[in-house]
GUBA-690889 format. One record per residue (C-alpha): chain; residue number from 0; residue in three letters; x, y, z. Coordinates in pm, 1 decimal. Example, Ala and Ser with C-alpha at 12.3 -4.5 7.8 and 13.67 -1.06 7.14 Angstrom:
// GUBA-690889
<unit: A | pos: 0 | code: ala | u: 1230.0 | v: -450.0 | w: 780.0> .
<unit: A | pos: 1 | code: ser | u: 1367.0 | v: -106.0 | w: 714.0> .
END
This chain:
// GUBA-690889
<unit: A | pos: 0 | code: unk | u: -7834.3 | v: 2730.5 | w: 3798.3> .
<unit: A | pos: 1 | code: unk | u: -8083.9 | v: 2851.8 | w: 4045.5> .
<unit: A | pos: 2 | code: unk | u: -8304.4 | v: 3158.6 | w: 3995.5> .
<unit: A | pos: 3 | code: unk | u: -8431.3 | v: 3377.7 | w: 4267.3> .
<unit: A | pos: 4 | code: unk | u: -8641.5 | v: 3663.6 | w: 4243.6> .
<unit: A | pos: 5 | code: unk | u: -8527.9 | v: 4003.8 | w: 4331.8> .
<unit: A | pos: 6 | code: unk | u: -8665.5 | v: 4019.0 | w: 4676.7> .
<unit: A | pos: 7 | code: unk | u: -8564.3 | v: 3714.4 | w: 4761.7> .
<unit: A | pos: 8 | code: unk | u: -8256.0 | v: 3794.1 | w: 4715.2> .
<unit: A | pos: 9 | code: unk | u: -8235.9 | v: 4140.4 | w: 4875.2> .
<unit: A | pos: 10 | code: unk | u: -8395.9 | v: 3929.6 | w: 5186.7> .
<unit: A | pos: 11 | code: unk | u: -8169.2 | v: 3630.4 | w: 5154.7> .
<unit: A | pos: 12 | code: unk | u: -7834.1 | v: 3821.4 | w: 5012.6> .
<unit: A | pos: 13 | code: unk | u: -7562.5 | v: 3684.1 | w: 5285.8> .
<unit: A | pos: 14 | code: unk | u: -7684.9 | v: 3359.1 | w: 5200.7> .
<unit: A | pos: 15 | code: unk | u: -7657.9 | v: 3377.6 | w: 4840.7> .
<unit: A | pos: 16 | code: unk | u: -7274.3 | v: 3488.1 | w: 4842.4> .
<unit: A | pos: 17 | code: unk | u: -7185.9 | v: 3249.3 | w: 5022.9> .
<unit: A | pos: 18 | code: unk | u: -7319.4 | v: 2992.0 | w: 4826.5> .
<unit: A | pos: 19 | code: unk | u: -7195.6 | v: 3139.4 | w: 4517.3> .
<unit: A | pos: 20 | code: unk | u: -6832.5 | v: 3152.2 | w: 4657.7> .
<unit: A | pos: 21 | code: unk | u: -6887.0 | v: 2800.6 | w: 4691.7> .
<unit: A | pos: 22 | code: unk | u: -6962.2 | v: 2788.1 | w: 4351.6> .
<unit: A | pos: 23 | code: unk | u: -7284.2 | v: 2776.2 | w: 4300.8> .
<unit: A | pos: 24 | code: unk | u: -7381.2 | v: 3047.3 | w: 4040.3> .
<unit: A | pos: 25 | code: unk | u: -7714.3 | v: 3225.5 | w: 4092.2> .
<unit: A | pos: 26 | code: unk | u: -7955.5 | v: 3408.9 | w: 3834.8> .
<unit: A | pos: 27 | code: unk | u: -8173.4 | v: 3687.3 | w: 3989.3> .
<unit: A | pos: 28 | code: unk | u: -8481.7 | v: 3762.9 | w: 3819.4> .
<unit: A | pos: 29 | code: unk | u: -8728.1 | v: 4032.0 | w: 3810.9> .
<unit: A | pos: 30 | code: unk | u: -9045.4 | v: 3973.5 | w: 3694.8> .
<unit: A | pos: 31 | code: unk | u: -8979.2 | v: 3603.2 | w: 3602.6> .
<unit: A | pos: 32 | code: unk | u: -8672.6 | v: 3756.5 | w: 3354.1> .
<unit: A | pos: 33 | code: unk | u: -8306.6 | v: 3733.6 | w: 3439.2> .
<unit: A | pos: 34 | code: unk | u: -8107.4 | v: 4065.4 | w: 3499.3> .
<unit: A | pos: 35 | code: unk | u: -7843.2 | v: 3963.2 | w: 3710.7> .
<unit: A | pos: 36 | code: unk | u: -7607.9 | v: 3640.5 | w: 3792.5> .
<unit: A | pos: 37 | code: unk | u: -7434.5 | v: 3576.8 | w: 4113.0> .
<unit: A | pos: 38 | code: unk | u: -7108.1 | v: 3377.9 | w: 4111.9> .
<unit: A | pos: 39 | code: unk | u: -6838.0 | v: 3358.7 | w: 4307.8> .
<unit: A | pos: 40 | code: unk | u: -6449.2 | v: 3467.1 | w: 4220.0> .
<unit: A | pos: 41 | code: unk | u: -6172.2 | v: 3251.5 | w: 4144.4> .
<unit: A | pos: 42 | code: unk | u: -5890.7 | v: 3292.3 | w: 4375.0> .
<unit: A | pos: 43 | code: unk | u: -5554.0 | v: 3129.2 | w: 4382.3> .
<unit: A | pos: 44 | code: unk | u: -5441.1 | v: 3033.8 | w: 4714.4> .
<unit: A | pos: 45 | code: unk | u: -5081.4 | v: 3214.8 | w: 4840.5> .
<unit: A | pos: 46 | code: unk | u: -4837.4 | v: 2953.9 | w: 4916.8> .
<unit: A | pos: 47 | code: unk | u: -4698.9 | v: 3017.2 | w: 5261.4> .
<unit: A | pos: 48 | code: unk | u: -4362.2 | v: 3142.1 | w: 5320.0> .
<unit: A | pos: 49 | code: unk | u: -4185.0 | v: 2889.8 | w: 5617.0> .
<unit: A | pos: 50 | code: unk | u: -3902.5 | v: 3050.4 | w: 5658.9> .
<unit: A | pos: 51 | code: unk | u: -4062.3 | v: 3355.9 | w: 5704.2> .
<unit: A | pos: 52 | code: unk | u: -4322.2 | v: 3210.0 | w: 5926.0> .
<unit: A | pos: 53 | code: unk | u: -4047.2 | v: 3038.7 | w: 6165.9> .
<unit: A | pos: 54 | code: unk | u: -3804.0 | v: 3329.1 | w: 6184.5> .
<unit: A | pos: 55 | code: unk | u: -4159.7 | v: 3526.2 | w: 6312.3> .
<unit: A | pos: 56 | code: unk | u: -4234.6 | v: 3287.8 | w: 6581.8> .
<unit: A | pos: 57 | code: unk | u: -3889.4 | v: 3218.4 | w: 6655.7> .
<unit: A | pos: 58 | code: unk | u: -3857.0 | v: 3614.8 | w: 6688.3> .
<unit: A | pos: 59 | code: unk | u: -4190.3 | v: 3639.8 | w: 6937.7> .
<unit: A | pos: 60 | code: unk | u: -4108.4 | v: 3644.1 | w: 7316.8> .
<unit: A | pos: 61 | code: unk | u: -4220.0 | v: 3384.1 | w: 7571.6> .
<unit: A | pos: 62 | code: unk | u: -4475.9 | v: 3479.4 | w: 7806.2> .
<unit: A | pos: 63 | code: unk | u: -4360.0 | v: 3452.2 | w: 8175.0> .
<unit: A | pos: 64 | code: unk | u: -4664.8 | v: 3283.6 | w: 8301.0> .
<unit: A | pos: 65 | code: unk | u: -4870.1 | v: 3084.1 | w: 8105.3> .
<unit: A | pos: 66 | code: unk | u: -5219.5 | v: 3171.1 | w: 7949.6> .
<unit: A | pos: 67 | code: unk | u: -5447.1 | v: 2953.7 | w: 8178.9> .
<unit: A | pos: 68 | code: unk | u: -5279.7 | v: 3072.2 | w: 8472.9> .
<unit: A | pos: 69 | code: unk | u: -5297.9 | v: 3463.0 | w: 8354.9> .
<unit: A | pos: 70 | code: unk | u: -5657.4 | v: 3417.5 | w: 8257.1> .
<unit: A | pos: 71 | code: unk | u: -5798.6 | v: 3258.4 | w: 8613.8> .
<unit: A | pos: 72 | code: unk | u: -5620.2 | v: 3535.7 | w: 8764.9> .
<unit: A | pos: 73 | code: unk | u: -5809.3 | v: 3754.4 | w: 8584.9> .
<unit: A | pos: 74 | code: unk | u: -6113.4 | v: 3602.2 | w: 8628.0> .
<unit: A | pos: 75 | code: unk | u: -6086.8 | v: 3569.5 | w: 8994.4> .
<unit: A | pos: 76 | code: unk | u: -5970.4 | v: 3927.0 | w: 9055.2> .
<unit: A | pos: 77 | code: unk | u: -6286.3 | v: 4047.6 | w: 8840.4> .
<unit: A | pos: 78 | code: unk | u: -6496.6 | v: 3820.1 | w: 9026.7> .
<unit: A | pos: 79 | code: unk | u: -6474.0 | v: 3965.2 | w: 9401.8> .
END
């Protein structure tokens, strides 16, 4: 386990949590002595429904044009 001062850690917080979601648990100290531990949180991963997924695209409507011709419209309009 790592250990990181204080201000380190205020300075260098994004970091941190994402390294301790990874797994990697962290001890912050202050004045050389631990006071806090970072670590990340378990979390069980939500199967996906399929049949819900399907009937949802299966539900969506088709666009009339398609995307790459929409978006150079778009982008020529805007442009003169």
């Amino acid at each position: 386990m790592e250990e990181v001062s204080l201000a380190r850690a205020k300075a260098h917080l994004s970091e941190l949590v994402e390294r301790a979601a990874r797994g990697e648990p962290i001890r912050i100290t202050r004045r050389g002595k631990a006071v806090a531990r970072l670590t990340g949180i378990e979390r069980q991963p939500r199967a996906v429904d399929l049949e819900a997924l399907q009937a949802l695209t299966q539900s969506m409507l088709m666009q009339p044009t398609p995307a790459r011709s929409w978006l150079r419209s778009v982008r020529d309009d805007s442009r003169y």
